[in-house]
N, C-alpha and C positions, 0 to 999 in steps of 0.2 A: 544723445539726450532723448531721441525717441523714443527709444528700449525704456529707458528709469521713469519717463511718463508712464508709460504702458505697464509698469511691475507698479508706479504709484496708484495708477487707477486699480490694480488688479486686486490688489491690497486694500486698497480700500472698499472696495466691493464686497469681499471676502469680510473684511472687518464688518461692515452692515447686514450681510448675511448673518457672521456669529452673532449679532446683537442681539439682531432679530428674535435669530433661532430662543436665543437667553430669554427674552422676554415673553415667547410662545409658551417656554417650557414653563416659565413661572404662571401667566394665568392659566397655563392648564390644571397645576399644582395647587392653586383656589380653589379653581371649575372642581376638581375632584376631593378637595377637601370640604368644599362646602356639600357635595352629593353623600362623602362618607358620613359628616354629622347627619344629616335628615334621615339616613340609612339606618344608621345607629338610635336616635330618637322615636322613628317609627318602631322600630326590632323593640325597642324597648318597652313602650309604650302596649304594643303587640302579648308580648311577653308578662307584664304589669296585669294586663286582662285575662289572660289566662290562670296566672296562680292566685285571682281572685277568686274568679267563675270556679275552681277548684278548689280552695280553700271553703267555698260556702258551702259548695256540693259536698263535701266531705263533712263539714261540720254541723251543716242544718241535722243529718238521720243522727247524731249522735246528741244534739239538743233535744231532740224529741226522745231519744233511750232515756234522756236525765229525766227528764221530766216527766216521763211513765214510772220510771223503779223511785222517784221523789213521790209519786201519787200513790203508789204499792206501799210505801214505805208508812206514808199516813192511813194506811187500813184502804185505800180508795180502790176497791177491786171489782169496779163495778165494769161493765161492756165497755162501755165507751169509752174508758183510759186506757185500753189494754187493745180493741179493735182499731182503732182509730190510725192507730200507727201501720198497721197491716194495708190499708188502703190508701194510704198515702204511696 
């Protein structure tokens, strides 16, 4: 009866160990699910600001074409519609 004590403790030991382990592995699976969303949110977020910053830089020197050859187009061919862009 000694022996089946000793397999019942061992057993149950064993069984609180795997619990354990089960429930380590699930708040780690949060722990790293909530790091990958902020991850992703920043990347984003990151990302968001860049193809702004890029979009404007890109589109600002081509507002200023439109609106030189729109000034050209009205007779406006005086210095300062046509230098103005050069210096910029």
């Amino acid at each position: 009866m000694n022996i089946q004590l000793g397999f019942e403790e061992l057993a149950s030991n064993r069984e609180e160990t795997v619990r354990q382990t089960g429930l380590n592995i699930i708040t780690d699976n949060h722990t790293l699910n909530t790091v990958n969303f902020i991850s992703i949110i920043t990347v984003s977020l990151i990302v968001i600001g860049i193809a702004l910053y890029s979009a404007t830089s890109i589109s600002r020197p081509v507002r200023r074409i439109t609106e030189r050859v729109q000034r050209i187009a009205e007779s406006d061919l005086s210095d300062d519609a046509l230098n103005r862009s050069i210096e910029r």
